[in-house]
ZALUM-677445 format. One line per field, with one value per residue (C-alpha): residue number from 1; x negated, z, y; chain; residue in three letters. Coordinates in pm, 1 decimal. Layout:
<atoms>
n	(NUM | ...)
x	(X | ...)
z	(Z | ...)
y	(Y | ...)
chain	(A | ...)
res	(ALA | ...)
</atoms>
This chain:
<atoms>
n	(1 | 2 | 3 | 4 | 5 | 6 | 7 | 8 | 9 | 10 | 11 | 12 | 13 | 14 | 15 | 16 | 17 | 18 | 19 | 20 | 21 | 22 | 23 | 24 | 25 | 26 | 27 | 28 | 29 | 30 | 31 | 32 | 33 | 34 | 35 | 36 | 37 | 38 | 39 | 40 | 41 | 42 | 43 | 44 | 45 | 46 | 47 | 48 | 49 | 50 | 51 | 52 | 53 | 54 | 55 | 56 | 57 | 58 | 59 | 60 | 61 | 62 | 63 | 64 | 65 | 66 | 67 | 68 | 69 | 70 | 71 | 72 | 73 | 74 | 75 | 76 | 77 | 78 | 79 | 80 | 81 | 82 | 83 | 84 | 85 | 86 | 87 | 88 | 89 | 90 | 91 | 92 | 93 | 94 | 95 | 96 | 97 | 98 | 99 | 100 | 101 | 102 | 103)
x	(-35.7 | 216.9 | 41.2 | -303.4 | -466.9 | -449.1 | -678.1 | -579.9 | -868.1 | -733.2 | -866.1 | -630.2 | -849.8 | -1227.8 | -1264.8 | -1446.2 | -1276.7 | -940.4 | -1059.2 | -874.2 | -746.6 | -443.3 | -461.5 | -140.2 | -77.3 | 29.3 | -6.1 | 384.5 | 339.3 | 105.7 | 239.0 | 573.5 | 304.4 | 205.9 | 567.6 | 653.2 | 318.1 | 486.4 | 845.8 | 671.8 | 536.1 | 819.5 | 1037.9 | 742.7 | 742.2 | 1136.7 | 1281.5 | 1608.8 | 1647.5 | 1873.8 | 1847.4 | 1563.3 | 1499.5 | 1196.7 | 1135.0 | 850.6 | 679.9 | 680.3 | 524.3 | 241.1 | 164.8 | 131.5 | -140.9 | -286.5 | -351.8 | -511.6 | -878.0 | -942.1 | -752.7 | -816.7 | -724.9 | -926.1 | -741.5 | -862.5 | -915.3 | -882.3 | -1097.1 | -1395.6 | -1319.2 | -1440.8 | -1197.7 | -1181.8 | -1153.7 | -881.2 | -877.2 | -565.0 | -417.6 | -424.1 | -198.5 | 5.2 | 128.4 | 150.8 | 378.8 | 554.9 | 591.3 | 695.2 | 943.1 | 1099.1 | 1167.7 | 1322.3 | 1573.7 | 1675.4 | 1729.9)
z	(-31.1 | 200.4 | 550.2 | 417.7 | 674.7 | 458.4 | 540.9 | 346.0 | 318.4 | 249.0 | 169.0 | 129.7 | 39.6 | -62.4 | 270.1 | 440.2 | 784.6 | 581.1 | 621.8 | 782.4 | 709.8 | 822.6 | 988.1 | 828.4 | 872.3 | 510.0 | 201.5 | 175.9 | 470.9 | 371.9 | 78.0 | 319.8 | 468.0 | 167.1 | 81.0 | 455.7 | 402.5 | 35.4 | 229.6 | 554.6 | 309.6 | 126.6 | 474.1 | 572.5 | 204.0 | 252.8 | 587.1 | 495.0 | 273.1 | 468.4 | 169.4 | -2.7 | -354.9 | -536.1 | -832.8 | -938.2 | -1065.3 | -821.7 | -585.6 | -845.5 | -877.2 | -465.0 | -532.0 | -792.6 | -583.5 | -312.7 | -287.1 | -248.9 | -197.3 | -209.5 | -5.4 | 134.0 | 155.4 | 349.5 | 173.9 | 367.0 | 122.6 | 153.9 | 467.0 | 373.8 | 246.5 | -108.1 | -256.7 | -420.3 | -596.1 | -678.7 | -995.7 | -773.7 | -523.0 | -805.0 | -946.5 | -581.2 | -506.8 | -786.2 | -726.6 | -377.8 | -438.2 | -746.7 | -495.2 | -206.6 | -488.0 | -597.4 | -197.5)
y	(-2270.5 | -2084.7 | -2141.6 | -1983.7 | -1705.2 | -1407.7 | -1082.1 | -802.0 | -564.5 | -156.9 | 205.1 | 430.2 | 736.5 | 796.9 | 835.2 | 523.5 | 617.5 | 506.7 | 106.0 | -100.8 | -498.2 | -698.4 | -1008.1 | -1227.4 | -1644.4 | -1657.9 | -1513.1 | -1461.1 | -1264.2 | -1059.6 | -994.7 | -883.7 | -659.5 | -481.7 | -407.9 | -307.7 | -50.3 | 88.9 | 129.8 | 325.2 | 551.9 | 607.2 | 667.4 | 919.3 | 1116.6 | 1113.9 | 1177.9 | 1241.2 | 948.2 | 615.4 | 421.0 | 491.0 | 194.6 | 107.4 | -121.8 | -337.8 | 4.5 | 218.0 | -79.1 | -105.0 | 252.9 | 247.9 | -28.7 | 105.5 | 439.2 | 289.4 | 341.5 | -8.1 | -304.2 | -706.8 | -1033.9 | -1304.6 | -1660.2 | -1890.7 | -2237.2 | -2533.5 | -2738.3 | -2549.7 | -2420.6 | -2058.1 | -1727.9 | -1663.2 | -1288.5 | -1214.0 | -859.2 | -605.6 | -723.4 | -1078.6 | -881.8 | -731.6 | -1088.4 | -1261.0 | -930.1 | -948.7 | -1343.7 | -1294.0 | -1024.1 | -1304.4 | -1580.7 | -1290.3 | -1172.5 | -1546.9 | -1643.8)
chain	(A | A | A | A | A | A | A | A | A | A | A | A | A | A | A | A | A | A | A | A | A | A | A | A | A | A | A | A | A | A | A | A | A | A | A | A | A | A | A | A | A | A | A | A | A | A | A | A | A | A | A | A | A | A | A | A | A | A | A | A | A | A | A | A | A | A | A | A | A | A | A | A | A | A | A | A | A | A | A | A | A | A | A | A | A | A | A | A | A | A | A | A | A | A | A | A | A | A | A | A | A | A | A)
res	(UNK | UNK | UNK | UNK | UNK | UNK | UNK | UNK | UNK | UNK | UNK | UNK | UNK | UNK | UNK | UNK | UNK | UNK | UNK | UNK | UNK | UNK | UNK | UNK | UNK | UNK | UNK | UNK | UNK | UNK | UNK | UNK | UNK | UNK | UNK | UNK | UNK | UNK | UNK | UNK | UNK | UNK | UNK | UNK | UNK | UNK | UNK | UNK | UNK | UNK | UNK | UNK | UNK | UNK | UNK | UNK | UNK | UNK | UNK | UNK | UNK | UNK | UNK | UNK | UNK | UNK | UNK | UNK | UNK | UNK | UNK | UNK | UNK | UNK | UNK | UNK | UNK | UNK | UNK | UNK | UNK | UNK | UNK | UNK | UNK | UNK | UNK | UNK | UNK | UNK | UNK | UNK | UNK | UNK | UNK | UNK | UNK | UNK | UNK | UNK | UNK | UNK | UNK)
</atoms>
């Protein structure tokens, strides 16, 4: 499950020019990469800020506002990606961030 090519697919406004997808080898990493996108925003609203926290919440509600957001897995089985949509993201996030804490 780990080593699955993950393509994160992102809008961040109504604005179709705002499209754009990352390319990640795993679906931990992507889910790195959404957390890495929530922290440059937060450095970028807050300048001034060294050590800037966010919980579980505040991750969400950055979701939550994108325009758009899902993930396509690839499956080795059928050999195709699968779409995976927000509230997918949410509890891989959330799953991800779980196992991080407990290393």
């Amino acid at each position: 499950m780990a080593n699955r090519h993950t393509i994160i697919l992102m809008q961040t406004s109504q604005s179709r020019a705002t499209r754009t997808f990352m390319d990640y080898a795993s679906i931990n990493q992507a889910m790195d990469g959404i957390c890495e996108l929530y922290e440059r925003k937060l450095k970028e609203l807050n300048p001034t800020i060294h050590n800037l926290t966010y919980d579980i919440a505040d991750l969400y509600n950055f979701i939550d506002g994108l325009a758009d957001l899902s993930a396509l897995v690839y499956d080795h089985n059928i050999q195709a990606y699968l779409p995976n949509d927000r509230q997918w993201i949410k509890q891989r996030v959330l799953q991800h961030l779980r196992r991080m804490a407990t290393r």
